[in-house]
PDB file of N, CA, C and O in Angstrom:
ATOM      1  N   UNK A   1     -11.342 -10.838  10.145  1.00  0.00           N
ATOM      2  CA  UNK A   1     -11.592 -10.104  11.356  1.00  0.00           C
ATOM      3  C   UNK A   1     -10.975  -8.704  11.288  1.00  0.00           C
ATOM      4  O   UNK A   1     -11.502  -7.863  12.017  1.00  0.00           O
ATOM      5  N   UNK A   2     -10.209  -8.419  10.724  1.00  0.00           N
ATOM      6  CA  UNK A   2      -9.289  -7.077  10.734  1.00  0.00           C
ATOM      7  C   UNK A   2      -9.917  -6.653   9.534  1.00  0.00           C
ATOM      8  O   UNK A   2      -9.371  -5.587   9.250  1.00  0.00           O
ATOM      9  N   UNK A   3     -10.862  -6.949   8.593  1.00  0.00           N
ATOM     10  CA  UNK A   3     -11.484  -6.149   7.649  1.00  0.00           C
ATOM     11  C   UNK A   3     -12.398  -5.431   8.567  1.00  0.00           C
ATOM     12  O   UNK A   3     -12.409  -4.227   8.823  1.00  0.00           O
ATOM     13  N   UNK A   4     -13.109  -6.306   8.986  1.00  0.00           N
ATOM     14  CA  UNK A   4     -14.524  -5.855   9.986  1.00  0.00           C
ATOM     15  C   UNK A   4     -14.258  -4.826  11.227  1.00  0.00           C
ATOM     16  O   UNK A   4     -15.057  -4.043  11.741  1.00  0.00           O
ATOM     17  N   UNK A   5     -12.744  -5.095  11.584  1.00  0.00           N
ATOM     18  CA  UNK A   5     -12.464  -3.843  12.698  1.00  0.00           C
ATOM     19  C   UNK A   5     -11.974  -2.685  11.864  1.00  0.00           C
ATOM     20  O   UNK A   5     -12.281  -1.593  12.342  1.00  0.00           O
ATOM     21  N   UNK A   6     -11.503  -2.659  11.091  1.00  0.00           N
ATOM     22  CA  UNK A   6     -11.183  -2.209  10.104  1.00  0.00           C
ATOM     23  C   UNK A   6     -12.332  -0.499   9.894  1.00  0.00           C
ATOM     24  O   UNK A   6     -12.243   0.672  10.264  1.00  0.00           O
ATOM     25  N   UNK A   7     -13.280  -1.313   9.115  1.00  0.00           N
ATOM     26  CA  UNK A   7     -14.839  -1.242   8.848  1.00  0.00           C
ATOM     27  C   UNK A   7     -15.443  -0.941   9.795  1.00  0.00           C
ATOM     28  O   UNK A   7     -16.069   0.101   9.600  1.00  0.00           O
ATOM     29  N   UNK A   8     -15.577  -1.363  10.789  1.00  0.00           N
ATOM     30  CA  UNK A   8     -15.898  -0.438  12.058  1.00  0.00           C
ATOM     31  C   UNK A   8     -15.401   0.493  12.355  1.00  0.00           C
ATOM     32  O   UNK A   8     -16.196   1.337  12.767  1.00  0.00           O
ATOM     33  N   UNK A   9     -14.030   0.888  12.348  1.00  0.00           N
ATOM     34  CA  UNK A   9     -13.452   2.066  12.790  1.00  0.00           C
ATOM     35  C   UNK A   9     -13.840   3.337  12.541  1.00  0.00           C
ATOM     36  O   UNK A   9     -14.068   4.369  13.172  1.00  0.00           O
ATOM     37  N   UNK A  10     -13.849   2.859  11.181  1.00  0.00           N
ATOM     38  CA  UNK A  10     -13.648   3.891  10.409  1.00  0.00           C
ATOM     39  C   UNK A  10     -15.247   4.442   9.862  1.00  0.00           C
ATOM     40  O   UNK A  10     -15.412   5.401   9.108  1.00  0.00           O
ATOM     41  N   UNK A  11     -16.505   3.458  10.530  1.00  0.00           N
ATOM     42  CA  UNK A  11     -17.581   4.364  10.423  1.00  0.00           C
ATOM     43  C   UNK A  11     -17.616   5.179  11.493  1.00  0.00           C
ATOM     44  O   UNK A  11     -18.316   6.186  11.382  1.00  0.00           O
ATOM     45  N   UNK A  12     -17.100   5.019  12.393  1.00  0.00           N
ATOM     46  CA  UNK A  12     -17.295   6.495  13.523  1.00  0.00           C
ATOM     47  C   UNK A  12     -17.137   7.882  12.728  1.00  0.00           C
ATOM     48  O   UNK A  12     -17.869   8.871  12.769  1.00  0.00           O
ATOM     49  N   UNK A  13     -15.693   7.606  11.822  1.00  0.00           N
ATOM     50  CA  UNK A  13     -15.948   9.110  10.703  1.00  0.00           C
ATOM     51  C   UNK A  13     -17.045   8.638   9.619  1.00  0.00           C
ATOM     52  O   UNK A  13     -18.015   9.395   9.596  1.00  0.00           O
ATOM     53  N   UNK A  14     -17.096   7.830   8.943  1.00  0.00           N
ATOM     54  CA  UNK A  14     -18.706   7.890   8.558  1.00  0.00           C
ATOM     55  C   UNK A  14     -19.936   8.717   8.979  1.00  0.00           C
ATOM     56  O   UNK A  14     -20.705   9.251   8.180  1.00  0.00           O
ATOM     57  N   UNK A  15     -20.034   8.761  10.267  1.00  0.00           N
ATOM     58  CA  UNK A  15     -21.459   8.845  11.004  1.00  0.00           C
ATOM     59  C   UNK A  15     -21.342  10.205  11.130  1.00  0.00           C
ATOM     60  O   UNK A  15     -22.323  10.931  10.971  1.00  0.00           O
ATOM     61  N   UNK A  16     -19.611  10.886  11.555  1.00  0.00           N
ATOM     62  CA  UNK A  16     -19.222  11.979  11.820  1.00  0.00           C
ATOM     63  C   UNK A  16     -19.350  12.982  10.872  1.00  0.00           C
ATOM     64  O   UNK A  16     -19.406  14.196  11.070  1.00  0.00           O
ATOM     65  N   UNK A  17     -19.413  12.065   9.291  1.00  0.00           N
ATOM     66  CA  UNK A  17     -19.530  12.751   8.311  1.00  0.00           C
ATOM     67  C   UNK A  17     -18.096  13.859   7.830  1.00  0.00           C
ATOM     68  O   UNK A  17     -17.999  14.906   7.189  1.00  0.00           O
ATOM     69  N   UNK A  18     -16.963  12.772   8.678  1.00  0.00           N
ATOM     70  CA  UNK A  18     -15.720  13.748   8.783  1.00  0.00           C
ATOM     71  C   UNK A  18     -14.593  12.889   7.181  1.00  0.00           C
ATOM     72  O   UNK A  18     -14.028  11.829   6.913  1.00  0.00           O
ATOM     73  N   UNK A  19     -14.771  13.817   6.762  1.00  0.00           N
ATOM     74  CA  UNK A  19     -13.791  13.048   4.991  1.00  0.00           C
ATOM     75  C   UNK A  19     -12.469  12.095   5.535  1.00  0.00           C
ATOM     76  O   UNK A  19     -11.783  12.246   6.546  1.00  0.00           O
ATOM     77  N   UNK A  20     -12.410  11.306   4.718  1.00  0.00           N
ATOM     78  CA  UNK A  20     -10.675  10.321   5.240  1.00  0.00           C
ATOM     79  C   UNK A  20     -10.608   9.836   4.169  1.00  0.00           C
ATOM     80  O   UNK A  20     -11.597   9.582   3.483  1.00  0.00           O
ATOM     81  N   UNK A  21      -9.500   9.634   3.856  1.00  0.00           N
ATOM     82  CA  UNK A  21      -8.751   8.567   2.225  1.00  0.00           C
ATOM     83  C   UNK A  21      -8.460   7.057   3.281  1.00  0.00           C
ATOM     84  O   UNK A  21      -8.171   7.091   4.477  1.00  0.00           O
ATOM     85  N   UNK A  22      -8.587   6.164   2.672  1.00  0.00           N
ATOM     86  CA  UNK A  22      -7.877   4.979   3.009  1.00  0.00           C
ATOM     87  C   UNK A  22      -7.030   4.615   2.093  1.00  0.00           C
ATOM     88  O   UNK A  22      -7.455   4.343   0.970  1.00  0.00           O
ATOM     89  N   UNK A  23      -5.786   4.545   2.363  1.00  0.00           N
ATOM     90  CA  UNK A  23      -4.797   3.696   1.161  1.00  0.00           C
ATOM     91  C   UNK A  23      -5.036   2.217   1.361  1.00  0.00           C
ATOM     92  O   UNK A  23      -5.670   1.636   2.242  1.00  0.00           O
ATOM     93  N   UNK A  24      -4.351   1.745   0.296  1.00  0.00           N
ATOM     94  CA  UNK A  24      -3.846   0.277   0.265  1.00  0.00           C
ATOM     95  C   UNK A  24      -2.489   0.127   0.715  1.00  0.00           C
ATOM     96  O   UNK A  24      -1.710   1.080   0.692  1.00  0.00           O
ATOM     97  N   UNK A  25      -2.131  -1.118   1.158  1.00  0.00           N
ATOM     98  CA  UNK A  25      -0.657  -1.376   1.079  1.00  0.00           C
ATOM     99  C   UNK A  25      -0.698  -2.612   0.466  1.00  0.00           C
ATOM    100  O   UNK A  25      -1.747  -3.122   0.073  1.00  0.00           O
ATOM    101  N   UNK A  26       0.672  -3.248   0.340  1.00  0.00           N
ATOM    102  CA  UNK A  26       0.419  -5.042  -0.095  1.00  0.00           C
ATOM    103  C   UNK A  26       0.216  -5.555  -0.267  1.00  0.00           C
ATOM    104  O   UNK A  26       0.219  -6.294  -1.252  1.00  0.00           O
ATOM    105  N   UNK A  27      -0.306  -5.471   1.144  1.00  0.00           N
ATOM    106  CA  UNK A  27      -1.143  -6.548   1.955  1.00  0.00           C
ATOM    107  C   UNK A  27      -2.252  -6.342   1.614  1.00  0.00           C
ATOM    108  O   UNK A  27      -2.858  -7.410   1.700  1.00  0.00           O
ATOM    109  N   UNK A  28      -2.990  -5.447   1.211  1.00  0.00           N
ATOM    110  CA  UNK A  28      -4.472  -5.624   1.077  1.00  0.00           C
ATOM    111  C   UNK A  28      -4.819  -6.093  -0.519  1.00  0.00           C
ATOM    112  O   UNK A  28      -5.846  -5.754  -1.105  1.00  0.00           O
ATOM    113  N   UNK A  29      -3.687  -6.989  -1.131  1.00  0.00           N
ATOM    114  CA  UNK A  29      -4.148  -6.922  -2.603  1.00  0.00           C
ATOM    115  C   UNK A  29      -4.125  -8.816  -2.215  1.00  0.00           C
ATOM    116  O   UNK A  29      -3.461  -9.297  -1.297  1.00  0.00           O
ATOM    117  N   UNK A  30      -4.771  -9.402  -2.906  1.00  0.00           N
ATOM    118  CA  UNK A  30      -4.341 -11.199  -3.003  1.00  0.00           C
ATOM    119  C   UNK A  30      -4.540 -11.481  -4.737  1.00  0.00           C
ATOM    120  O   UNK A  30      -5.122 -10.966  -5.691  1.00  0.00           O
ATOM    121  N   UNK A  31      -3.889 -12.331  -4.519  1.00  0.00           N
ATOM    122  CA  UNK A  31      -3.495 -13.051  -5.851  1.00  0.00           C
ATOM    123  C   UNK A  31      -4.960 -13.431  -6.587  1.00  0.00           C
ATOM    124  O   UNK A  31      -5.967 -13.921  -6.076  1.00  0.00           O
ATOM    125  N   UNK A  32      -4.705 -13.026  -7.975  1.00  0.00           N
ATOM    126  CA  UNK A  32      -5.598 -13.665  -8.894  1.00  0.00           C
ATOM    127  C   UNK A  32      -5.728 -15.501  -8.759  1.00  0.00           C
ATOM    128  O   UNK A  32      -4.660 -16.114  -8.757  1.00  0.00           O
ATOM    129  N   UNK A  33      -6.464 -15.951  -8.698  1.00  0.00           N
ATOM    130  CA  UNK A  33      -6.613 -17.213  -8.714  1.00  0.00           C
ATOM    131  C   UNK A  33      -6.054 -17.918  -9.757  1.00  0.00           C
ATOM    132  O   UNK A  33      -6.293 -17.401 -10.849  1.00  0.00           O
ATOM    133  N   UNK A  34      -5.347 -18.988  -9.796  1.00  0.00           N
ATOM    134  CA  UNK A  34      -4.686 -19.282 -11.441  1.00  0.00           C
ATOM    135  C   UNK A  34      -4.035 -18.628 -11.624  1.00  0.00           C
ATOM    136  O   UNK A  34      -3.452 -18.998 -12.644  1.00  0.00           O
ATOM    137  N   UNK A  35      -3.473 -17.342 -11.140  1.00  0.00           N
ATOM    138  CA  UNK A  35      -2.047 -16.624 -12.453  1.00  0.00           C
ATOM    139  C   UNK A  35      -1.126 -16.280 -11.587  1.00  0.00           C
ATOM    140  O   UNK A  35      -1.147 -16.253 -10.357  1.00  0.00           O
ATOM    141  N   UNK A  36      -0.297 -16.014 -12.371  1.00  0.00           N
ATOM    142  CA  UNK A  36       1.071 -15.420 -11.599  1.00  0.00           C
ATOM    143  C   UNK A  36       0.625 -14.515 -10.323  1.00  0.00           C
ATOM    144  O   UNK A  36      -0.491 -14.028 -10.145  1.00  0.00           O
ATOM    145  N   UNK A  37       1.560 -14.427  -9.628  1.00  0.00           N
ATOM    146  CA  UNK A  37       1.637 -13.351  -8.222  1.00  0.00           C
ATOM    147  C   UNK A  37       1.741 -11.724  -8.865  1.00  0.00           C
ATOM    148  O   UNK A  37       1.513 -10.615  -8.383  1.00  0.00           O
ATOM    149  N   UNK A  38       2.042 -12.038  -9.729  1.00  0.00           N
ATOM    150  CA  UNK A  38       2.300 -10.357 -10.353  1.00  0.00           C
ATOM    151  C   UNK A  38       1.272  -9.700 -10.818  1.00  0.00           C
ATOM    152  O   UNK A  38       1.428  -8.542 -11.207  1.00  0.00           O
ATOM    153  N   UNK A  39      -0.091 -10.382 -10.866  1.00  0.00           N
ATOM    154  CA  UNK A  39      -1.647  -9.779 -11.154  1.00  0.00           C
ATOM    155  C   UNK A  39      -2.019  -9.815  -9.787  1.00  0.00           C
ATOM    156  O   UNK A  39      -1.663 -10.891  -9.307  1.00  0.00           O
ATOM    157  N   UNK A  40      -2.592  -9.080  -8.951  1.00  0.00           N
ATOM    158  CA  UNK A  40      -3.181  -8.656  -7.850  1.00  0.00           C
ATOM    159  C   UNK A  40      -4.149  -8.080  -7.975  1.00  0.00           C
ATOM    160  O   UNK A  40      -4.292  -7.211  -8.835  1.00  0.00           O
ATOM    161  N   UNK A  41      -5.306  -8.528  -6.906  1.00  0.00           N
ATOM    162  CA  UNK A  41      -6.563  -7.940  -6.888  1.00  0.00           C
ATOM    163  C   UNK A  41      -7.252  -7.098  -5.218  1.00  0.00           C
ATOM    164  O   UNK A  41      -7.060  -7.834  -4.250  1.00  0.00           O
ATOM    165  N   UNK A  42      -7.639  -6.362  -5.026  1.00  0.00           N
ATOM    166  CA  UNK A  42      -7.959  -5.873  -3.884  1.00  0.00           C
ATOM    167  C   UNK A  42      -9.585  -6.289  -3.482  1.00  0.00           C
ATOM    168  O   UNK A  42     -10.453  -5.424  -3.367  1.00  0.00           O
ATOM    169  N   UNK A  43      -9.783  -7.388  -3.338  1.00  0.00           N
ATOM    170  CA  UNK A  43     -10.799  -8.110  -3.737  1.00  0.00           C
ATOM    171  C   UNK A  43     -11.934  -7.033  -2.118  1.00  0.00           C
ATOM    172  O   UNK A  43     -12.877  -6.242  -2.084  1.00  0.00           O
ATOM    173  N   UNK A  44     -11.034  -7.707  -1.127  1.00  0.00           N
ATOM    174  CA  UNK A  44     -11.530  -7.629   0.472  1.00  0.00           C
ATOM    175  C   UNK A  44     -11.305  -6.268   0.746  1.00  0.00           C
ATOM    176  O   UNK A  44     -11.698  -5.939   1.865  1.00  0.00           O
ATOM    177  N   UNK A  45     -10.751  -5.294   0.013  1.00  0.00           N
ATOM    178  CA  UNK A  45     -10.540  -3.668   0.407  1.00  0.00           C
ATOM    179  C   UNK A  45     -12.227  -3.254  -0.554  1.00  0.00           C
ATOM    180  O   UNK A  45     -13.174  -2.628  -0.078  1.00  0.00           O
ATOM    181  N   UNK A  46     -12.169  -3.594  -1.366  1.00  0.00           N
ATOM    182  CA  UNK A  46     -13.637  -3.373  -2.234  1.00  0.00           C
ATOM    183  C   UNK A  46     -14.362  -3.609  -1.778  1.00  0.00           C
ATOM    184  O   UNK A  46     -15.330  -2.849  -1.815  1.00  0.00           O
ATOM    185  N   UNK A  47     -14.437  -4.989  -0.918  1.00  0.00           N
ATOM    186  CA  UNK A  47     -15.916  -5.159  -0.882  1.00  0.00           C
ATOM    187  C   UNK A  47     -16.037  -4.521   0.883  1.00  0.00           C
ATOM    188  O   UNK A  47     -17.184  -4.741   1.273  1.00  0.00           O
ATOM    189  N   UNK A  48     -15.390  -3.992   1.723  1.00  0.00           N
ATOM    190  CA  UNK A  48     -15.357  -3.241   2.774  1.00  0.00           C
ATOM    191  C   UNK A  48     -15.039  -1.438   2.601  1.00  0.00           C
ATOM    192  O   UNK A  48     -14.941  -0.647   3.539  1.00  0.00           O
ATOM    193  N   UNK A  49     -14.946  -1.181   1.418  1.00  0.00           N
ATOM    194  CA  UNK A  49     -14.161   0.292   1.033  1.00  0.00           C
ATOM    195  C   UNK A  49     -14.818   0.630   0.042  1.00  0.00           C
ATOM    196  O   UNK A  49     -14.163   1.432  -0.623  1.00  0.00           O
ATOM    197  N   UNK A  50     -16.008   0.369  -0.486  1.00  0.00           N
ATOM    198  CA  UNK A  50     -16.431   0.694  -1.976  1.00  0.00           C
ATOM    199  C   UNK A  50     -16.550   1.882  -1.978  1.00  0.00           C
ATOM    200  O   UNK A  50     -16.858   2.428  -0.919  1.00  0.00           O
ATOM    201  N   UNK A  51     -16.335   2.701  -3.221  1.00  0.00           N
ATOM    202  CA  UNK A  51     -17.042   4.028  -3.577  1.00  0.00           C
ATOM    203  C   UNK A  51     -18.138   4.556  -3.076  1.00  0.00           C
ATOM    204  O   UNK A  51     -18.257   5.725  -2.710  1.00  0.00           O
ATOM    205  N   UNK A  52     -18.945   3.734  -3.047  1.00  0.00           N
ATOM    206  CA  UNK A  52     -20.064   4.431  -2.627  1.00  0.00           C
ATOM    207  C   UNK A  52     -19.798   4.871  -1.115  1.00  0.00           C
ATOM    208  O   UNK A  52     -20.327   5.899  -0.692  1.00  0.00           O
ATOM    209  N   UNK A  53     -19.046   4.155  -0.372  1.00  0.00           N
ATOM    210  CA  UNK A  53     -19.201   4.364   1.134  1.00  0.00           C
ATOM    211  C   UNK A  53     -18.702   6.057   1.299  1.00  0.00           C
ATOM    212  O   UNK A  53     -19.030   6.532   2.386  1.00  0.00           O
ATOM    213  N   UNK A  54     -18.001   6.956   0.418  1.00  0.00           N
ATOM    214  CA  UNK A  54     -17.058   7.860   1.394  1.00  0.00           C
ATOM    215  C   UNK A  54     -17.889   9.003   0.273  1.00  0.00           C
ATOM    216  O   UNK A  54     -18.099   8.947  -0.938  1.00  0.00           O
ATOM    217  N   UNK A  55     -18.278  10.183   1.495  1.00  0.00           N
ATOM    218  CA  UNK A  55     -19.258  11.335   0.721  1.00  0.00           C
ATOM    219  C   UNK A  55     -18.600  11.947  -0.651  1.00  0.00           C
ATOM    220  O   UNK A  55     -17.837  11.524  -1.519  1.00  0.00           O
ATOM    221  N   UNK A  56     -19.215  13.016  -0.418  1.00  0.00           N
ATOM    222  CA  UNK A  56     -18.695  13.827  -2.060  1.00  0.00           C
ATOM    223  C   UNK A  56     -17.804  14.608  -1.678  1.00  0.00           C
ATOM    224  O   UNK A  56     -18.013  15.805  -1.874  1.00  0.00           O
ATOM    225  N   UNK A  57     -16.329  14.132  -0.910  1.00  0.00           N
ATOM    226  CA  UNK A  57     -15.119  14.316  -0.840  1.00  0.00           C
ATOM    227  C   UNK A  57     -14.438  13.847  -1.673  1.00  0.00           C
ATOM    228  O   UNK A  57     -13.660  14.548  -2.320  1.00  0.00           O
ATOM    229  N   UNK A  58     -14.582  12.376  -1.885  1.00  0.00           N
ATOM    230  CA  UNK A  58     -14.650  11.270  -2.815  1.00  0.00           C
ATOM    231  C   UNK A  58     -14.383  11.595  -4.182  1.00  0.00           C
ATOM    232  O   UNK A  58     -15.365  11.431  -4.905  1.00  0.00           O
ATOM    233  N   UNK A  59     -13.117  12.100  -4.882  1.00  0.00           N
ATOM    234  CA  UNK A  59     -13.130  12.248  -5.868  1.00  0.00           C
ATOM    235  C   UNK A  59     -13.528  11.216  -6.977  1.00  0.00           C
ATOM    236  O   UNK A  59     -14.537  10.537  -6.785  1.00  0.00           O
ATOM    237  N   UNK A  60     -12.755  11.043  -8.195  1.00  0.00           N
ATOM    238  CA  UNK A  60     -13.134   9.963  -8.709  1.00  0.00           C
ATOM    239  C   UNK A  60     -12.281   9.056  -8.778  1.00  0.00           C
ATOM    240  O   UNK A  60     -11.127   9.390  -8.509  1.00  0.00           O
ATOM    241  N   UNK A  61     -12.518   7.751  -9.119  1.00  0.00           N
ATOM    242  CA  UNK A  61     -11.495   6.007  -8.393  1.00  0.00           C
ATOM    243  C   UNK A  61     -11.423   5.582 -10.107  1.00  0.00           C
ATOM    244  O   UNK A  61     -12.398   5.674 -10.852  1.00  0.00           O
ATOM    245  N   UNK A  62     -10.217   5.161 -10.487  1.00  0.00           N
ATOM    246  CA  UNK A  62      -9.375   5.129 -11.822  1.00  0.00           C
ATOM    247  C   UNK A  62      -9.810   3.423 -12.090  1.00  0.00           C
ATOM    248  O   UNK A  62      -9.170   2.821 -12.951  1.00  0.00           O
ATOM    249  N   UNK A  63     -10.417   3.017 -11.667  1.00  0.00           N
ATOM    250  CA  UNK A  63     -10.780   1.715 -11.561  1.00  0.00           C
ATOM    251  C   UNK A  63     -12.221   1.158 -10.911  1.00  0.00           C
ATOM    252  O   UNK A  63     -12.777   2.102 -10.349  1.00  0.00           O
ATOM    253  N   UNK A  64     -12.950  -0.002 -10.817  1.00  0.00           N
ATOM    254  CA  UNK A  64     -14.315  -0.454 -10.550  1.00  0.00           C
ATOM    255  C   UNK A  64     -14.041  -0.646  -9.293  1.00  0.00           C
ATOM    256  O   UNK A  64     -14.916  -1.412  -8.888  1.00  0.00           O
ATOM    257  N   UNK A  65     -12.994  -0.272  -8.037  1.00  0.00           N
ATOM    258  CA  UNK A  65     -12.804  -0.275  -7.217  1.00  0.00           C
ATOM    259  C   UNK A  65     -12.828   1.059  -6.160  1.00  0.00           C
ATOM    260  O   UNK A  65     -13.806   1.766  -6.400  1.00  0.00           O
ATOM    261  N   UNK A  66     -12.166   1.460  -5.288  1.00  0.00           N
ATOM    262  CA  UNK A  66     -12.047   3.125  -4.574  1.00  0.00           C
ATOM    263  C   UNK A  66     -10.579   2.933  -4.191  1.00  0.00           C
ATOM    264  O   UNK A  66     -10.193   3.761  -3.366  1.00  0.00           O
ATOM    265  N   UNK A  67      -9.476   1.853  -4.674  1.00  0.00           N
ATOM    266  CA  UNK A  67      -8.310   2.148  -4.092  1.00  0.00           C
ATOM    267  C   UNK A  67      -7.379   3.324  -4.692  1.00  0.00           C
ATOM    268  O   UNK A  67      -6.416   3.959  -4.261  1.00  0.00           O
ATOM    269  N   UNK A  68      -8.198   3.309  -6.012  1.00  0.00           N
ATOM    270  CA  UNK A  68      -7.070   4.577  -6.849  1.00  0.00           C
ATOM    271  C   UNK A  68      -8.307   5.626  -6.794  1.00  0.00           C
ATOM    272  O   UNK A  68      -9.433   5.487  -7.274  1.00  0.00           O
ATOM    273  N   UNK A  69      -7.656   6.933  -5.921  1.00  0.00           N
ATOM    274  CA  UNK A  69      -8.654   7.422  -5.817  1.00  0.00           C
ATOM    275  C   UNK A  69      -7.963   8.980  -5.696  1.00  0.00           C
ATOM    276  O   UNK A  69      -6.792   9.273  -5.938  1.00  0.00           O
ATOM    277  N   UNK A  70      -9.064   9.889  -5.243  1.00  0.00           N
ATOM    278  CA  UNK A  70      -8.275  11.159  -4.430  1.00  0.00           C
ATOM    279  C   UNK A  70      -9.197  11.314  -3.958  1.00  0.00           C
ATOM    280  O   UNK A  70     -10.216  10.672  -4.212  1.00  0.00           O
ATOM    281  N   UNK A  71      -9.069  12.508  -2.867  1.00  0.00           N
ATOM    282  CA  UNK A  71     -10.329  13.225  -2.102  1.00  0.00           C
ATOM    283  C   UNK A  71     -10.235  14.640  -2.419  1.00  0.00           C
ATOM    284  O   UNK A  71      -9.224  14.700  -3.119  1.00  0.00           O
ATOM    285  N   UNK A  72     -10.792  16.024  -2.286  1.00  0.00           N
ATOM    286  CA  UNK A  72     -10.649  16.966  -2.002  1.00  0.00           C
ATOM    287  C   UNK A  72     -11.338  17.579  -1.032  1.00  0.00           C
ATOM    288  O   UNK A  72     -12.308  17.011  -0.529  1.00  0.00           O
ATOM    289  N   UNK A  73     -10.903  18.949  -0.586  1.00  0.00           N
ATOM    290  CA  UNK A  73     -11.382  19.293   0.943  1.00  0.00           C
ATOM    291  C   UNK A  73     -10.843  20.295   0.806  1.00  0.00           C
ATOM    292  O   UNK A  73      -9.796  20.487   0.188  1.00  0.00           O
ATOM    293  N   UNK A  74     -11.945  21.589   1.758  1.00  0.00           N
ATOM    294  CA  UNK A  74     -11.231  22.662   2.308  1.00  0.00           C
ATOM    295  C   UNK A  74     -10.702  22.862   3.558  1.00  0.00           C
ATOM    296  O   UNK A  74     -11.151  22.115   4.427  1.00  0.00           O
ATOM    297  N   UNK A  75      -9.491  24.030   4.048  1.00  0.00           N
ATOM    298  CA  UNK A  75      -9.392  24.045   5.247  1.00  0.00           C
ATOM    299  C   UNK A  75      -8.714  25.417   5.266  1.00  0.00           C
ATOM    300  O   UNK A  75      -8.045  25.845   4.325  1.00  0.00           O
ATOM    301  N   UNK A  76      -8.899  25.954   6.205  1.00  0.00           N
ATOM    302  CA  UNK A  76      -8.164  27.398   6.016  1.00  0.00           C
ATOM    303  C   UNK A  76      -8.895  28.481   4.880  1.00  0.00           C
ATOM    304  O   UNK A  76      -8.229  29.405   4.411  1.00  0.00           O
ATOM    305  N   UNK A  77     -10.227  28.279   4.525  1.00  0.00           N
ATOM    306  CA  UNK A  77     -10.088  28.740   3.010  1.00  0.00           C
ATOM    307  C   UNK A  77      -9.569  28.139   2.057  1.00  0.00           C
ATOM    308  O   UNK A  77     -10.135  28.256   0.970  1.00  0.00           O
ATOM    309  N   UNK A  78      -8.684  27.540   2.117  1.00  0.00           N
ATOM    310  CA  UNK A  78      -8.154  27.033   0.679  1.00  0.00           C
ATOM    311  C   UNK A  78      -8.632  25.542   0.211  1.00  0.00           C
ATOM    312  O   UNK A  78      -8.869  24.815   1.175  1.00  0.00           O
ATOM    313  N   UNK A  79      -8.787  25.047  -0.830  1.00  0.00           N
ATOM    314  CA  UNK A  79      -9.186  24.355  -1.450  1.00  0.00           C
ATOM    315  C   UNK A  79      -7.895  23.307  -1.882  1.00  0.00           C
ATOM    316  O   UNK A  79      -6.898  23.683  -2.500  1.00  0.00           O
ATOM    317  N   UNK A  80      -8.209  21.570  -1.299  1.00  0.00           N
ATOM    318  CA  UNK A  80      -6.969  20.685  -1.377  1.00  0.00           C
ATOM    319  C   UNK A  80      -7.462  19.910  -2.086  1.00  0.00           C
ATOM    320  O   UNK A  80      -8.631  19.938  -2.470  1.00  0.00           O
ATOM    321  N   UNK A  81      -6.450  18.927  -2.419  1.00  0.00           N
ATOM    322  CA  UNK A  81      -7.090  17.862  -3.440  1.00  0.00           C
ATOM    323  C   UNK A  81      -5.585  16.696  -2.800  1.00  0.00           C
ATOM    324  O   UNK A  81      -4.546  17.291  -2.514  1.00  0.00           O
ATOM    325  N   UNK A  82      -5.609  15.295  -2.652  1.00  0.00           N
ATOM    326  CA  UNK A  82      -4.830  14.466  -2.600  1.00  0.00           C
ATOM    327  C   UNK A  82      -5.394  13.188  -3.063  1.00  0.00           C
ATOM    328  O   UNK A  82      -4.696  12.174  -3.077  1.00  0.00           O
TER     329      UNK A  82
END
């Protein structure tokens, strides 16, 4: 339920067409099935957060996921990147 409100929220800037990063924390990673706690997967941030969802702010994601990511954007004239 908190993916989906989640996911809702955050298409209002979707629709707005207004850029946003989402991080991860922790909590949004669960355990590999079978292995230690120390392999983590962001299974439920992927399949609500994919790459494809966020425009060509959207830098590029270091993984088959969008949690390692950056955006860039202007403001003021100047040109950002995080």
């Amino acid at each position: 339920m908190e993916w989906l409100g989640a996911s809702q929220a955050h298409k209002t800037l979707d629709d707005a067409g207004i850029p946003y990063r989402v991080t991860t924390g922790n909590h949004d990673y669960a355990p590999v099935p079978g292995e230690s706690r120390r392999r983590r997967v962001a299974t439920r941030y992927r399949s609500f957060f994919p790459p494809s969802r966020f425009g060509t702010w959207h830098g590029e994601h270091f993984s088959s996921g969008s949690e390692t990511n950056y955006i860039t954007f202007n403001g003021g004239g100047r040109d950002f990147w995080s």
